[in-house]
N, C-alpha and C positions, 0 to 999 in steps of 0.2 A: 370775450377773452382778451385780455391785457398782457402784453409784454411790457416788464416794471423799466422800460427804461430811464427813467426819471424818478424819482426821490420821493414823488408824491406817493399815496394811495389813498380808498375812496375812506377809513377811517382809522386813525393810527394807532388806537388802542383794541384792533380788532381780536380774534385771536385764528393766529396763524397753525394753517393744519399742511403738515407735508403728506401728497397721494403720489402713488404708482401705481395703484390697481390691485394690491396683494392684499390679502385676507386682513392684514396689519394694519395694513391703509384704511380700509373700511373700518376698522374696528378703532383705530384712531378718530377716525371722522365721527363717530355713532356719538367715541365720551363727547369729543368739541360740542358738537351739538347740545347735548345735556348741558353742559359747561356752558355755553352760549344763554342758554333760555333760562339759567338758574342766575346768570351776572348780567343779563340785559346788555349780552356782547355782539358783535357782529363776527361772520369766519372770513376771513382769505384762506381760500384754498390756493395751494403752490404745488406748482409741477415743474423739475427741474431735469436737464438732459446735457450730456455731454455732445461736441461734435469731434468724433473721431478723425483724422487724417493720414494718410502714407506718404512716405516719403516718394518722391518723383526719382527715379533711379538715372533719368538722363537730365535733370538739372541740378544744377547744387545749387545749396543752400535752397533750397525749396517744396513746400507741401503742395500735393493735388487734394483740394478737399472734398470730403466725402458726401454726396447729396444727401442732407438730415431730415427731407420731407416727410418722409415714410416716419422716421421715429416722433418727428416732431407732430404727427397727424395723430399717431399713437398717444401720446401723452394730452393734448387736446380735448381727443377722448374721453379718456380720463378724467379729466377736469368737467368738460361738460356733465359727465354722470355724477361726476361730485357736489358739481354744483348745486344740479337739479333736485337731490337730494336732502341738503342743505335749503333750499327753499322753500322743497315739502313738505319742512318741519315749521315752516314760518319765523325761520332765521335769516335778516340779512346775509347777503355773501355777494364777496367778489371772489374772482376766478384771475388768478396769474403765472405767466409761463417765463421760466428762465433759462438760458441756456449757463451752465458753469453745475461746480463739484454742488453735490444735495447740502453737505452737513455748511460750507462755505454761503449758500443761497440763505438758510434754513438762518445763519449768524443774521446776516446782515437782514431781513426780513423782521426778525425779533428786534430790529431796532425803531420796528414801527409795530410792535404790537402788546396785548397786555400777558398775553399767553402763547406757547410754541407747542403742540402736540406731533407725536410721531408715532407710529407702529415701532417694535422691535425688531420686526421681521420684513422682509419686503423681497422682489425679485429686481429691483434697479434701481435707477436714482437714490430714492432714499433706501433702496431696499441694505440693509446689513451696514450701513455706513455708520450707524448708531454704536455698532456693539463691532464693529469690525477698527481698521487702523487709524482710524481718525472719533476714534470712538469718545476722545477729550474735548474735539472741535465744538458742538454744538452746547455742552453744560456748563463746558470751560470760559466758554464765550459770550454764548446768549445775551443780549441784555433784559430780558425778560425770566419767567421762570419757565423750565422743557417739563412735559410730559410724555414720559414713555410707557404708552399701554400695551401690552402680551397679547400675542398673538392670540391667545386662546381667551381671553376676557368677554366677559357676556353682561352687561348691564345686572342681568338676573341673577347669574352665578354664586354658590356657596363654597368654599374653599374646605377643607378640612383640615384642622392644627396638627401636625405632625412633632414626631418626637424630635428632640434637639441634645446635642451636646453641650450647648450652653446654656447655662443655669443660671436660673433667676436666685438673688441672694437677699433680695431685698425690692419692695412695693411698698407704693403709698396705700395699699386695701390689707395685704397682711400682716405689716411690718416686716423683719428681720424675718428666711426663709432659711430653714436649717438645711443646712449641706449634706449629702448623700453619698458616699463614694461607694455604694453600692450596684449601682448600672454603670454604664457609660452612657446614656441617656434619660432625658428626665420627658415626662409627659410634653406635649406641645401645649400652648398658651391660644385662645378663640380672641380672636377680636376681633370677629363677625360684628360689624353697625360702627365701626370704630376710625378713626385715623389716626395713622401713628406714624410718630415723627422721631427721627434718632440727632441724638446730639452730644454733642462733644462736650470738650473743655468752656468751648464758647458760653455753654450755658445758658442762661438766661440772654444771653446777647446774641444768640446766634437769630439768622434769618430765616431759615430752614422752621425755626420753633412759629416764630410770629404767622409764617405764612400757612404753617398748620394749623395755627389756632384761627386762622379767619375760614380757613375753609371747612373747619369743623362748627365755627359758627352759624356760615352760612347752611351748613346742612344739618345743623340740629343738629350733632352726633359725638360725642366721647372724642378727649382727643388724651390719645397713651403716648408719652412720652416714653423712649429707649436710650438707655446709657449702657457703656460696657465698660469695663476694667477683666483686663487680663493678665491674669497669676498660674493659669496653666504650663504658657512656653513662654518662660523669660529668658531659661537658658541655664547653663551649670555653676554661671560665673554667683547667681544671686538664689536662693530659693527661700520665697516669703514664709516670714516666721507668726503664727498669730496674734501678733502685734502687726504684724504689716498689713496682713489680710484684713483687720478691723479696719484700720488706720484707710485704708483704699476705699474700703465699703464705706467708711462714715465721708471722704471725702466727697465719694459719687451721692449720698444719700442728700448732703448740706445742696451739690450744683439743683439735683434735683428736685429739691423743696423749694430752693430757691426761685428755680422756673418757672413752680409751678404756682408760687405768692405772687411774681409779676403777672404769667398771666388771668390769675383771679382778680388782682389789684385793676386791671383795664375791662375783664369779660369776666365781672360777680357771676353770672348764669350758666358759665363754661363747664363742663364737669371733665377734671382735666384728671388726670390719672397716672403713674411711672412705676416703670418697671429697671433693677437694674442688673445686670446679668456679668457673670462671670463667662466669658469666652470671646467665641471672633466675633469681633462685627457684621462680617457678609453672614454670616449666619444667621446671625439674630434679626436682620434685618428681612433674609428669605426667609425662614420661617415666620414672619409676621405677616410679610406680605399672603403666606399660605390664605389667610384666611378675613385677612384689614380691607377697607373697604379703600382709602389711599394710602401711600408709603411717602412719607416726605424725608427727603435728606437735603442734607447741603456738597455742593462741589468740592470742596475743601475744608480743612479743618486741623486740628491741634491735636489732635489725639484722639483715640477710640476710632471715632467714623475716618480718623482724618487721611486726606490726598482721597476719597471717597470715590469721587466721578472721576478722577485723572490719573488714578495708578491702577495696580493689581486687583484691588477690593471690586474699585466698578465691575470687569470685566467676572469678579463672581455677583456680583449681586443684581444687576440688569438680564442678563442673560436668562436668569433662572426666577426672576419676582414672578407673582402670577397677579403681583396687583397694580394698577396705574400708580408710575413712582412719577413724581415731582421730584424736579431736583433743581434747586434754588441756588442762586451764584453768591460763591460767598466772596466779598471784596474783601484783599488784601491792602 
């Protein structure tokens, strides 16, 4: 068991997995592993803890600190069983204990690894620091790419497509999809075996895309690209005339052909596929997750997906994915 206080670690392209012991943690650990033996990676498992203190009420300016043995022996634990586990499997791993904030450890850790995996769910450390006030810290920052997998994720698990308000308007398998304003709901979309990746303005440039297309190559599997434009709630001051709504749909239809010729142009064997949908983005993004085997997005962006990981949107779309989301940093 290593306390990291020095710069090194035993390899720097490991992939960093954050444990506390909650169901999250474990089910974080299970994909790393996979993820390990599929990339020929090594794990650093991390355990991180605060040391609390009180103030001394007859000195000033001064803290009585608080014995951290007991937590510190707890989280130890932890790590040990993480580790053991991780070995099980006949994947390298070290084991490291930090004291300071999860999402703060979890940064700087990622600047020695090739991957950052987390639970959504936790009871400490990293428990809820993902989706709770510092919920930007680790996507925002990371220098690698974060994986946040759901509590409830099971290697095994089959999701079911649920109905959606956002409507797909256009695919590269149907062409143009005639509009309905007859429900408020249209059928949900399966992309059971699939990875799907949403993208912005960026298009073909974005990083989020690239890093879906390798990991759908690595795993043999379909990679569905996601675009949105929204014409629903623009507001009273503009309301699109069907010159507009063409004009939107052909613009998203051109980003999306376009992404999808780069990446045929680099992975001929790729079977790459786009959908593009009229409504919110957090939407279209959980309902795919319903059912995708990854979810990849970017931290930020220009439109549709975009401020993704670090405004309003994340805080709908993490909380509620049911599928392991990557979220890839986009540089400004």
């Amino acid at each position: 068991m290593a306390d990291n206080q020095t710069s090194e670690v035993a390899d720097p392209d490991a992939i960093v997995v954050g444990v506390d012991g909650s169901n999250a943690s474990r089910n974080a650990l299970r994909f790393a592993i996979g993820e390990a033996k599929s990339l020929g990676r090594s794990i650093r498992v991390v355990g991180a803890y605060t040391v609390p203190s009180v103030a001394a009420a007859t000195i000033d300016v001064s803290y009585v600190p608080i014995d951290d043995s007991a937590v510190r022996s707890s989280v130890t634990t932890v790590l040990k069983e993480a580790a053991a586990e991780v070995k099980a499997a006949d994947v390298p791993v070290e084991a490291i204990i930090e004291i300071g904030d999860a999402a703060g450890v979890l940064v700087e850790e990622s600047k020695q690894a090739s991957l950052t995996v987390v639970g959504s769910r936790g009871k400490g450390g990293f428990a809820g620091r993902l989706l709770g006030t510092v919920s930007s810290a680790l996507p925002a920052h990371s220098a690698c790419p974060t994986i946040v997998v759901p509590v409830g994720w099971t290697p095994e698990g089959t999701g079911e497509a649920r109905p959606s308000s956002s409507r797909p308007v256009h695919s590269s398998a149907e062409g143009p999809i005639e509009r309905s304003e007859e429900t408020d709901t249209v059928p949900g979309i399966d992309y059971s075996g699939q990875v799907v990746v949403g993208v912005d303005s960026l298009g073909k440039e974005s990083p989020a895309l690239w890093e879906a297309a390798h990991i759908a190559m690595r795993r043999k599997s379909p990679l569905h690209i996601q675009a949105v434009i929204t014409t629903t709630v623009i507001g009273p001051e503009w309301i699109p005339s069907q010159g507009d709504l063409e004009r939107l749909i052909q613009e998203g239809t051109d980003k999306l052909e376009a992404a999808r010729a780069a990446l045929l142009e680099k992975h001929p064997d790729l079977d790459v596929r786009w959908t593009l949908f009229d409504g919110q983005p957090a939407e279209v993004l959980v309902r795919a997750s319903d059912t995708c085997d990854i979810l990849v997005i970017g931290s930020r962006g220009r439109g549709g997906f975009a401020g993704l990981l670090l405004g309003s949107t994340s805080q709908s779309v993490l909380p509620y994915s049911a599928a392991p989301t990557m979220v890839v940093r986009v540089k400004r």
